[in-house]
TORPA-661041 format. One line per 3 residues: for each residue x, y, z of C-alpha. Coordinates in steps of 0.001 Angstrom, whole numbers, m for minus. Each point is the difference from the previous one (the first is absolute). Last residue first. Example, Ala and Ser with C-alpha at 12.3 -4.5 7.8 and 13.67 -1.06 7.14 Angstrom:
2
13670 m1060 7140 | m1370 m3440 660 .
END
This chain:
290
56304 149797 154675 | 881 m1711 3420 | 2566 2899 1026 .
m3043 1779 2571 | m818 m3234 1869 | 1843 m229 2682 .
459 m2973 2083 | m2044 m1115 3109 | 1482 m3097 1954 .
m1933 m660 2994 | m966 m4260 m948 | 2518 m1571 2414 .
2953 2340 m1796 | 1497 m3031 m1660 | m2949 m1389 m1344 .
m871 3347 m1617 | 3126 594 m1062 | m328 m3411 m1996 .
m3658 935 m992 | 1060 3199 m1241 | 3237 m1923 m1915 .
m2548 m2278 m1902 | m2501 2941 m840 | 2754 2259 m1850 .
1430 m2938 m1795 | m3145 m845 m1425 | m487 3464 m867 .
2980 436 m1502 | m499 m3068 m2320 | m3467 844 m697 .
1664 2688 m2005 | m1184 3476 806 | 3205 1541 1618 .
2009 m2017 m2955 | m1583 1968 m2235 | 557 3578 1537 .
4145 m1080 207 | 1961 m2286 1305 | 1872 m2376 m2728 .
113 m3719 2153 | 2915 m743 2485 | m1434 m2477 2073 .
m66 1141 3454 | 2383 m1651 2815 | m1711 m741 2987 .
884 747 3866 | m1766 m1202 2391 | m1250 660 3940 .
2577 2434 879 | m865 1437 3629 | m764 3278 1871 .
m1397 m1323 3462 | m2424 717 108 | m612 507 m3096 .
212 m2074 m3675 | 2597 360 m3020 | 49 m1145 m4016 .
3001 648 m1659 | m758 538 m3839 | 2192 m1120 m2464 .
909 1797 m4033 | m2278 2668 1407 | m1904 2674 m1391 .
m3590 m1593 m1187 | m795 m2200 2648 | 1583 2424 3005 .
m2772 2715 m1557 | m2607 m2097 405 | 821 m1662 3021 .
m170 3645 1280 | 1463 1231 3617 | 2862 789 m1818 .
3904 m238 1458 | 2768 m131 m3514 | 3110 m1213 139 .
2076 720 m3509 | 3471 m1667 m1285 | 1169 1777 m2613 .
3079 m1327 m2457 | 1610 2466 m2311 | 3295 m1187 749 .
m1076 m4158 m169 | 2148 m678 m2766 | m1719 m2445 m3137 .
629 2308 m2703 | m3706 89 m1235 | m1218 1220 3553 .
m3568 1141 998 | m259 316 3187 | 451 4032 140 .
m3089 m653 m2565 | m2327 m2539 2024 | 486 2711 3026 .
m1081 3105 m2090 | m2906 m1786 m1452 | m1555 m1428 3092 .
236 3136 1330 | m1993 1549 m2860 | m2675 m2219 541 .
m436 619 3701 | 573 3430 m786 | m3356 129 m2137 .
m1643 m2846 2025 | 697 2774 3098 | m1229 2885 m2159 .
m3549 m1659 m644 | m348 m1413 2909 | 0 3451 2100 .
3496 228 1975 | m44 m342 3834 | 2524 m3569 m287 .
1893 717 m2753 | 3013 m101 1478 | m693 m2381 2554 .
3649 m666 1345 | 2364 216 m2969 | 3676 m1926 883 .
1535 785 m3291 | 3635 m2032 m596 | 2893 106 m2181 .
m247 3543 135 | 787 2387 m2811 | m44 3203 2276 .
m2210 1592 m2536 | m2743 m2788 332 | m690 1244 4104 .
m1052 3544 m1305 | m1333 m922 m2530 | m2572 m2252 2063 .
m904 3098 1887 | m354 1750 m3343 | m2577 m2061 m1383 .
m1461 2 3544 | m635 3640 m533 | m1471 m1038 m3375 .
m2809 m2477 1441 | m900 3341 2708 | m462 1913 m2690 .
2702 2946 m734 | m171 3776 61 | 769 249 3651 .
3569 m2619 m145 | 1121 2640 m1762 | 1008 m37 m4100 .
3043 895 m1302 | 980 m4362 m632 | m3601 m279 m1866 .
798 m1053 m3767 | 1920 m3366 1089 | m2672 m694 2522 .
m851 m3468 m1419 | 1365 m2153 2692 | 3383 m711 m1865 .
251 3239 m1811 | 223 1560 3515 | 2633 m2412 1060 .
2113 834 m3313 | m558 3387 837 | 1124 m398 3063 .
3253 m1838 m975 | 700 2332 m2976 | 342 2926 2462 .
2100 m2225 2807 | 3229 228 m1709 | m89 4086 m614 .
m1380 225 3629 | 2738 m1587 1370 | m1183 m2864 2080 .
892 366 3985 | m1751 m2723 1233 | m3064 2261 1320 .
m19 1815 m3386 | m567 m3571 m1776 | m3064 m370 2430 .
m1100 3231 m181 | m177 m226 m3602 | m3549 m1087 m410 .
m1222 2903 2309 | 2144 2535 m2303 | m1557 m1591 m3332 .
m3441 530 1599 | 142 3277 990 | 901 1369 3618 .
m2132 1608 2666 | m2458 m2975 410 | 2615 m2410 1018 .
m1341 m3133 m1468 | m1238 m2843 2853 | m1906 m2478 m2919 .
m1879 m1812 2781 | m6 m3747 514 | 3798 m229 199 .
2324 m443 m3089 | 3260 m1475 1294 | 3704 m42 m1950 .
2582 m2897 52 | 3287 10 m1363 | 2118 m2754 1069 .
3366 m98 1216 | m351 m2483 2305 | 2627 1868 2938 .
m2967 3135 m125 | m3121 m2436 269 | 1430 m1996 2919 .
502 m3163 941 | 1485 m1335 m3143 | m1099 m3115 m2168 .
m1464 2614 m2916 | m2259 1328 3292 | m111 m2021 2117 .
m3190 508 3038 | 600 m1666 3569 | m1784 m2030 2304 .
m1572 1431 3353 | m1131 3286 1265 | 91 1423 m3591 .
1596 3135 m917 | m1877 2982 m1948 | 1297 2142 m2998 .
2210 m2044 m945 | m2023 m68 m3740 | m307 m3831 266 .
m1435 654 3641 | m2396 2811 m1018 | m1586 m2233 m2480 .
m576 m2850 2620 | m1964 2434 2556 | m2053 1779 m3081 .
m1218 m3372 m669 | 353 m1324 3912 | m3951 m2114 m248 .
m2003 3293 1645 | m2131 884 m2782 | m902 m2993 m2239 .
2367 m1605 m2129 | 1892 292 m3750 | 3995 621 33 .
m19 104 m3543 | 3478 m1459 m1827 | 1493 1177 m3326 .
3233 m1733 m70 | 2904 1278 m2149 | 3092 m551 1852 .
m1738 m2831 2903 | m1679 826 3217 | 31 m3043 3058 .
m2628 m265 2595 | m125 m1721 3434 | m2084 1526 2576 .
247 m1301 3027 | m3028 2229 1949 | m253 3806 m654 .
m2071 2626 1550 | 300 m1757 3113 | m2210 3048 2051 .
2084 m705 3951 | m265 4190 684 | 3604 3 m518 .
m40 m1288 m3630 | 201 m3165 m1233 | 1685 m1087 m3196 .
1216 m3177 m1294 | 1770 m956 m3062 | 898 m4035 m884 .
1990 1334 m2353 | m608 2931 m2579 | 1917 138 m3041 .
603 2952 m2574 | 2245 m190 m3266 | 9 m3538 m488 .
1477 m478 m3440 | 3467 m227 1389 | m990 m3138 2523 .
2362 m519 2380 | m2641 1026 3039 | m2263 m2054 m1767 .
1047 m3305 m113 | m1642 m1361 3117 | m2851 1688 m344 .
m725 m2429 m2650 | m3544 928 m605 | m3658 m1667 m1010 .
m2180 2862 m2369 | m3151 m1422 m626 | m1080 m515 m3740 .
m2267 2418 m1949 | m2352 m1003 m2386 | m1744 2024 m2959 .
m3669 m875 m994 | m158 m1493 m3508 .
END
């Protein structure tokens, strides 16, 4: 039986009072001084524990929409919450960003790079020890905190560059591409493992939401947006623009379910959505396929 997904419809209204909202974009525009709209009304809400893709082709705002709900960037018109606040600092969240390349000082070892952020808030070293390694342990690199960034692969550098935003604890990970210039065999690897590490900070048998992690996730690869997310946000250029957004079933993900008839069905459906969207110019990746 081929898995369904249903259309995600909105009360915008309610959102601004909603405690399991953690980010929400409305009606966001951005256009920059040489007249490129990047972004056209986008309306998009993240929930405690959501696993959305932003999935589009090159030019649709990904990157432009992540930087918002990490205040990095501004937009011309509309306004980003964040836990109902306008700011990221008043909301109280934690929220930590993995860009597209790992970016490890070369000059320091792995547990030091995964620290800086603890070091940067003023963490005693004595309280943040156990935290790193904890991170470490988390990504697989438990055994390799004294190594340099040098004497790892490039998959095990970004190990570390997603340690480095797990210490922190956030209640959000805004990833853009991560695994975008991996080989396919490493990116399904961390795909996999990523997959894992969010279902178990989800997984709650005391029903409190303190271990709650939200993730948004850019790719270029329906693929790899099929087998991560708990939604995927689908999003055509010129101008940058939301054009669905569907809620995944929540099946087991793993090598089987990547060669079910199931994924694949799912796979071609949203391709030919995209494809609709984008007036036929939409070319997706195809290195996290298999």
């Amino acid at each position: 039986m081929l898995m369904k997904y249903s259309e995600i419809e909105e009360d915008f209204a309610s959102l601004t009072t909603d405690a399991n909202t953690v980010l929400f974009a409305n009606r966001v525009e951005k256009t920059y001084p040489n007249g490129t709209r990047a972004l056209d009304e986008v309306r998009l809400r993240i929930q405690r524990s959501d696993f959305v893709s932003l999935l589009g082709p090159s030019g649709c705002g990904k990157s432009t929409l992540l930087k918002m709900f990490a205040g990095l960037e501004a937009p011309s018109h509309g306004h980003v919450r964040w836990l109902g606040t306008d700011s990221p600092r008043k909301s109280g969240l934690k929220i930590a960003m993995v860009f597209q390349e790992a970016t490890l000082m070369p000059w320091a070892n792995v547990a030091t790079n995964v620290r800086l952020p603890l070091d940067l808030a003023g963490t005693p070293k004595a309280d943040s020890a156990p935290r790193v390694q904890r991170a470490l342990e988390a990504v697989g690199l438990g055994k390799f905190g004294a190594s340099y960034p040098r004497e790892l692969s490039g998959g095990m550098q970004m190990r570390a560059s997603i340690a480095r935003a797990l210490v922190t604890e956030p209640d959000v990970l805004l990833m853009d591409e991560p695994f975008g210039a991996l080989d396919e065999f490493t990116r399904n690897r961390l795909d996999a493992d990523l997959r894992a590490l969010w279902a178990q900070r989800n997984a709650r048998s005391d029903g409190s939401d303190t271990k709650q992690l939200a993730i948004v996730f850019v790719t270029h690869s329906i693929y790899e947006a099929v087998y991560l997310s708990s939604r995927v946000v689908m999003m055509a250029a010129r101008p940058g623009r939301m054009v669905a957004d569907l809620r995944i079933p929540d099946p087991v993900r793993d090598d089987d379910f990547r060669l079910s008839m199931a994924f694949t069905e799912h796979c071609r459906d949203l391709s030919a959505r995209l494809l609709a969207a984008s007036g036929g110019e939409f070319e997706h990746d195809e290195g996290a396929r298999r």
